[in-house]
N, C-alpha and C positions, 0 to 999 in steps of 0.2 A: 087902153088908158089906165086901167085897175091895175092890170100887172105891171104898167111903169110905175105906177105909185108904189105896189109893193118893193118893187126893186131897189127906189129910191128909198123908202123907210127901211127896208131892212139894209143897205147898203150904208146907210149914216147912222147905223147901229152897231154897227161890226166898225163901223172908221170910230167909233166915236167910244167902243170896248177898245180897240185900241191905243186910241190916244189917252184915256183912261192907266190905262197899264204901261205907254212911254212914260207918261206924269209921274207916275208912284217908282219907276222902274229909278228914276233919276236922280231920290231921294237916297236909295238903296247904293249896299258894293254893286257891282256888275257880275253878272250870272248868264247862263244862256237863257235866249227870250221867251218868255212863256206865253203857251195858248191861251186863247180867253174858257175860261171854264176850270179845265184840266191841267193849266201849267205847263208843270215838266213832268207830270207823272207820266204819262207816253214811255218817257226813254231814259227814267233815272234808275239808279241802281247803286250798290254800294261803293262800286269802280269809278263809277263817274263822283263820288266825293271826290275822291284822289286826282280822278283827272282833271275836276273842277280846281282842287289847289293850281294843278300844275297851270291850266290856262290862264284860269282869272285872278290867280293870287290868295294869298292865305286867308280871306276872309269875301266870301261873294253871297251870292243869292241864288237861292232854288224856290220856285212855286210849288207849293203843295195842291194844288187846285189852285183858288181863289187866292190863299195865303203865302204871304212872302216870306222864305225862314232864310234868317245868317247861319253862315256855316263858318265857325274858326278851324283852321286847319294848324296853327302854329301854334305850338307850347308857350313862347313868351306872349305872344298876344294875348292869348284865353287866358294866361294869369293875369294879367295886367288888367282885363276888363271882369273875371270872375272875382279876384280876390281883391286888387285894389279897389276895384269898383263893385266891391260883392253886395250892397245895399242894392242896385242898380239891379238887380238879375236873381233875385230871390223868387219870385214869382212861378209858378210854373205856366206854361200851356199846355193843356190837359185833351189827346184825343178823347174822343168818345169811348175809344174800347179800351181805356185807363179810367173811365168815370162811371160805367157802368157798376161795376162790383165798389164802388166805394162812396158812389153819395158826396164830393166835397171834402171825405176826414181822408185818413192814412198818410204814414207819412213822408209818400213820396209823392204824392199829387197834389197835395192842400197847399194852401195859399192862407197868408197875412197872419192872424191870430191863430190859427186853429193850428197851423205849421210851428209855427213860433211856441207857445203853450206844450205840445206836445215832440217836437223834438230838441226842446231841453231839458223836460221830462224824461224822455227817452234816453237822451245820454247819461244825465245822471243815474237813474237806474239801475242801464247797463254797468256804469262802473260801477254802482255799488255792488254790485253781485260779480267781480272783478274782473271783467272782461276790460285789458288793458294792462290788468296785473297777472300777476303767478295765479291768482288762485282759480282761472277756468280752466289751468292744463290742467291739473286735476279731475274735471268732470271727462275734457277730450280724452286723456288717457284711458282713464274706465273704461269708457264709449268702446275706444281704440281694442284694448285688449276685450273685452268683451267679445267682439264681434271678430278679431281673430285670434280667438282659442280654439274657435271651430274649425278656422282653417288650420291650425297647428295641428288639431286633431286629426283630419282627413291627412295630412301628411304623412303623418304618422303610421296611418294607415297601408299610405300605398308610396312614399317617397315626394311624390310631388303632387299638388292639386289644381288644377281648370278654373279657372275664376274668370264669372262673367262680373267684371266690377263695379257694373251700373248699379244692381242693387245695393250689391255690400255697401259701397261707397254712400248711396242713397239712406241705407239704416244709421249708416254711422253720423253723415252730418247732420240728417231730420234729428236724432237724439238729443246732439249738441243741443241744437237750437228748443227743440221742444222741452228740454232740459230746463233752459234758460226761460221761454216761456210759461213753462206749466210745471217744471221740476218731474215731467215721466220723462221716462225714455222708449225707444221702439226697439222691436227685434221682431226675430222672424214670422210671431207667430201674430204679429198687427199684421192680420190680410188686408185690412179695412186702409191703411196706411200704403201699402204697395198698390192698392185701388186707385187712391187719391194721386199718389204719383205716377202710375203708368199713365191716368189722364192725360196729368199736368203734363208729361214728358208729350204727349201727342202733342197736346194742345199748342206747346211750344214752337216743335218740328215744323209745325202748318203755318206759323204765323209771320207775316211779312210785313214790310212797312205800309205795301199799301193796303191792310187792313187798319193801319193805324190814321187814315185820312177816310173815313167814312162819317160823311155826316147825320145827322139823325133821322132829317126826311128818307135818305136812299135805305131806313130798316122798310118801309114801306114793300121794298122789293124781295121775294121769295127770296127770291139767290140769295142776294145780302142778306138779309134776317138769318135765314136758317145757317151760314157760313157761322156770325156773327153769334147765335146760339150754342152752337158745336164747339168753338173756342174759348166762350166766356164760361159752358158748365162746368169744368172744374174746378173755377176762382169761387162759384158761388157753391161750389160742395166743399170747396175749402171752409169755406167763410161758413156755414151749416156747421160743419165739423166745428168749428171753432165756438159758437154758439153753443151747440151743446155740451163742449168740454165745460166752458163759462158758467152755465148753468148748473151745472153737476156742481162748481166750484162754491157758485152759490148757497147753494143748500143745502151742502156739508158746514158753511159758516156759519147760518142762520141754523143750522141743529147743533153749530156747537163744537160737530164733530173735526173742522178745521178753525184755527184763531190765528185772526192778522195780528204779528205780531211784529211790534218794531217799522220797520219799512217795508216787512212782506219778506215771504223764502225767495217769488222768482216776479217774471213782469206782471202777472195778474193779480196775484197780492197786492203788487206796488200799485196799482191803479186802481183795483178797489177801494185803497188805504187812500189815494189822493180823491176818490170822487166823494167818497163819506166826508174827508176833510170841508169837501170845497160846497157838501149839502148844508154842513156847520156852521160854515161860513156865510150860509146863504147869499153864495156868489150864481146869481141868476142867470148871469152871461159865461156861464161856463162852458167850457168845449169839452168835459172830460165826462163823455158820456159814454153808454152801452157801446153802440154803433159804432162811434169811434175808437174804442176797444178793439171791436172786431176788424177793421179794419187798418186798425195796426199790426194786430198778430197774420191777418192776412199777407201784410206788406216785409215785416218782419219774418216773417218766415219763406216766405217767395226768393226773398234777399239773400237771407242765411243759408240756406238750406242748395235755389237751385246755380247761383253764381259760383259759391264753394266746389259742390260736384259738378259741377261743367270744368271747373278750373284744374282740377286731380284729377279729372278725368282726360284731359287732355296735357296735362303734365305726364303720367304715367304714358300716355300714346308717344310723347317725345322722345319719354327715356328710353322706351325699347328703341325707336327709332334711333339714337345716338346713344350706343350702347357704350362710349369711352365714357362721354357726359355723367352717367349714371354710375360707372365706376368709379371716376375719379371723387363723385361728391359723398358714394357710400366709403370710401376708405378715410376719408376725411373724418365722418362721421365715427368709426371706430378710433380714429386715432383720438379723438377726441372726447370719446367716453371710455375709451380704456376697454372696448366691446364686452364691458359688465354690468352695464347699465343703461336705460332708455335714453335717446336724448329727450333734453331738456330745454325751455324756451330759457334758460340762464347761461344756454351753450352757444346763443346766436352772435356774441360779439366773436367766438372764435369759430364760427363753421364759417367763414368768409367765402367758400365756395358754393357751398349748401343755402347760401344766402345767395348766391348772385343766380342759380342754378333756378330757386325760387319765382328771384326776380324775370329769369326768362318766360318762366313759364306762364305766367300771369301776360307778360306780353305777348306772348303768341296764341293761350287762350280767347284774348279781347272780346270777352262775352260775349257784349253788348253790341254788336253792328253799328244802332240808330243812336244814338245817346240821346236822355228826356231833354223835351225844350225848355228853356225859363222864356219869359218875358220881361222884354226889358219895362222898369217904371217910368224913367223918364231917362230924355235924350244921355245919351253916353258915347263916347271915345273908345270907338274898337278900330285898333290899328290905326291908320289915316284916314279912318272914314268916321262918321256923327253919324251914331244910330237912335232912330226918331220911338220917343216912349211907343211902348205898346208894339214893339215889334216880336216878333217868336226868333231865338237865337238859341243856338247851340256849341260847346266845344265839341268835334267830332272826335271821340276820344278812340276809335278803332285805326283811324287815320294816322292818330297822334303817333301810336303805338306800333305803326310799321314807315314811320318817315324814314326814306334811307338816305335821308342826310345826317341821319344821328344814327342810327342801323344796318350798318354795310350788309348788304346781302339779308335782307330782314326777315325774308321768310325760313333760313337757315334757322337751327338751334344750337346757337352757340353762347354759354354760360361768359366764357370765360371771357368777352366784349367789356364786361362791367370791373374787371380785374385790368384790364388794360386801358379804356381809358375812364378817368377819374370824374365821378359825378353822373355817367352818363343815366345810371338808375335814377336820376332824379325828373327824370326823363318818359319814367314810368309810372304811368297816372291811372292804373286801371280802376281807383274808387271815388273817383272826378275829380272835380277842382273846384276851391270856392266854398262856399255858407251850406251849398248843397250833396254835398261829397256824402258817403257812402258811410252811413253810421255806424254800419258793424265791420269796420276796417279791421279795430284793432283783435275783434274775435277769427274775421276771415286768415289773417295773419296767424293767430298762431294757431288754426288750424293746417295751414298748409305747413308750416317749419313742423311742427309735432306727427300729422298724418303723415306725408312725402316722406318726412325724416326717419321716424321709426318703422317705414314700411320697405325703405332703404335698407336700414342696418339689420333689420331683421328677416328678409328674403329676399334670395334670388329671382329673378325677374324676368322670364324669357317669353316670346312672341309664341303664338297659335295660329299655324294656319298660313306663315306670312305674317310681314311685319303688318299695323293696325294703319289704315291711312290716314291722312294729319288732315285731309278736308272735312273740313264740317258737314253734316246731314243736308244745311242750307245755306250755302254759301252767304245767301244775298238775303236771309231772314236778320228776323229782328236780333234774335238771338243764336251763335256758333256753336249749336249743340254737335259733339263729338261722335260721330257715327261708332255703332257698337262696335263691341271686338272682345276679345278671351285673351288670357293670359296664364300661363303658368308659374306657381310660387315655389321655391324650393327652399327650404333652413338655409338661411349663412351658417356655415361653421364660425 
């Protein structure tokens, strides 16, 4: 008698989870059916986005466990609901292991004021320190020649040099950026700096989406916890690092021996100069605090630093692969400065190849696997379906980026696509779409036209070992890190 009663309570538990999930299921696009609990994390993958277009149309549903998420798979769609409707989709949805090292600030996870406040702070900033204009090629070049005079040197030496490029490439964008953050720069002799990166590069390798759906009860469990430790110590050795830069910054101003002057040399200046403002002001409801500091330079530098060298890094793995590709865009390139002179970001209206070559490369890098989710605020029009507030929605922009309805043969590298048919680059969304796009576009840009470009005109480029393979370390991770590989440089004459 007790075990038919159990059968029957638990039997109108499971009918009654069900009918639960037909209900919510019918609100939503169409997706394939999800478990009670687990969803579709069982059998998803980054394949099944694509394949999810192909069955269910450009816009469907995938359970994350419990959670419903939209997936836009179509270009005109995802602008129509990001930018027309970009009020709609500001928000973000925040895993736990994007909340952990940030507390609510930075400014790729925050939400409402604190988003708002600090990345329009942020943008203006950045342009005034000219990222946008000529005057950051200037710091990129330094970087650039800096960091290969050593190899002209070794050349010198012996004809040609061995280059593992993960680091160099790694000293040379951290600089950029830490340039633009703090005004230093790195080189070889910051051990402490290739520390912090070789982490962060693990930490990357290992990380997949389904670490990005762990809720906070399952740290409870050894496996999870200790997984979820291992991945997140780098962020918080960053975020330490960044703390005690801060503080050094500190107490060199308060002795005196640095002065905010104007709007600041670089973004710490700038944010000390607005928090002092905003004490003055006795605006009590400020966001522009310590913490949120730190958590910007954490976010800004993750940004700048590891999307750039994944992007060169996997442009360079191209060009040996298509070694016309590379010819054709470095002869360009000298016809074009008369090969007596660096290129220049004032060259891009006429390197039209060099541009389009660019544009490949960025497409076939496609960082980012998983793209962040927003949530929606209230009901909105995605495609022909009414998506109900407070849902998790995403443009899948790795998707976007290999449609072969717009990209014949899309895993080829071929430049010259964007010369034949017209506009198609606009088609090319690698720093999102919308209110929430990718703040340091216009610095990622000209480091790729100036780094690519002048690594072009000024050496020969050949393979080690066999050409470098074009799959990523993790295919189906969050992020398309470039599995390593060597190359040799030789002088252009």
């Amino acid at each position: 008698m007790i075990d038919a009663v159990v059968i029957v309570i638990l039997s109108s538990l499971i009918l009654a989870i069900f009918a639960h999930l037909f209900l919510r299921r019918t609100k939503l696009p169409p997706g394939p059916f999800p478990l009670p609990l687990v969803g579709n994390l069982p059998y998803l993958s980054y394949l099944s986005y694509k394949n999810g277009g192909v069955k269910y149309g450009p816009v469907f549903t995938v359970w994350f466990g419990p959670v419903p998420t939209v997936h836009i798979t179509d270009l005109e769609i995802a602008q129509h609901a990001m930018i027309k409707q970009g009020a709609n989709f500001v928000d973000r949805w925040v895993p736990l292991l994007f909340t952990l090292p940030r507390n609510g600030f930075g400014l790729i996870t925050s939400s409402g004021k604190v988003w708002q406040d600090h990345r329009r702070f942020s943008q203006h900033t950045l342009r005034n320190f000219g990222i946008g204009r000529n005057i950051i090629e200037e710091k990129i070049m330094e970087e650039f020649n800096l960091k290969f005079d050593e190899v002209d040197r070794q050349i010198q030496k012996s004809g040609c040099h061995v280059v593992d490029p993960q680091p160099l490439v790694d000293v040379l964008v951290g600089s950029v950026i830490n340039r633009v953050l703090f005004s230093e720069s790195f080189d070889n002799s910051n051990d402490y700096f290739f520390v912090l990166k070789e982490n962060l590069n693990k930490s990357l390798s290992r990380l997949t989406f389904l670490d990005t759906f762990v809720y906070k009860f399952m740290l409870s469990f050894p496996l999870i916890r200790g997984r979820y430790e291992e991945i997140l110590k780098p962020f918080y050795q960053l975020k330490d690092y960044f703390r005690n830069q801060f503080q050094q910054r500190k107490t060199s101003v308060e002795s005196g021996k640095h002065v905010l002057e104007g709007e600041g040399r670089d973004y710490v200046d700038a944010y000390m100069i607005k928090m002092m403002e905003e004490m003055e002001g006795n605006q009590e409801e400020t966001t522009f605090t310590e913490e949120a500091l730190l958590t910007n330079l954490l976010d800004l530098w993750i940004a700048g630093q590891e999307t750039t060298t994944m992007t060169i890094l996997s442009g360079i793995i191209n060009l040996i692969n298509y070694p016309e590709a590379m010819d054709k865009a470095r002869e360009e390139i000298k016809r074009v400065t008369g090969n007596n002179r660096p290129l220049s970001l004032l060259d891009r209206p006429t390197t039209t190849y060099l541009n389009a070559t660019i544009t490949e490369i960025q497409r076939l890098a496609s960082v980012v696997n998983f793209n962040l989710w927003r949530r929606s605020s209230e009901d909105s029009n995605v495609g022909s379906f009414t998506i109900p507030g407070g849902i998790t929605i995403a443009a899948q922009l790795s998707v976007l980026l290999s449609d072969s309805d717009h990209f014949k043969k899309h895993n080829e590298f071929d430049p010259s696509r964007y010369l034949k048919e017209e506009r198609l680059d606009q088609h090319v969304v690698p720093f999102g779409i919308g209110k929430r796009s990718c703040l340091g576009e216009s610095l990622a840009r000209a480091e790729l036209h100036l780094i690519i470009g002048n690594l072009l005109q000024r050496y020969q480029i050949s393979a080690v070992d066999g050409l470098p393979s074009r799959e990523p370390m993790n295919p189906n991770g969050v992020v398309r890190k470039p599995k390593p590989f060597l190359f040799s440089l030789f002088k252009n004459i």
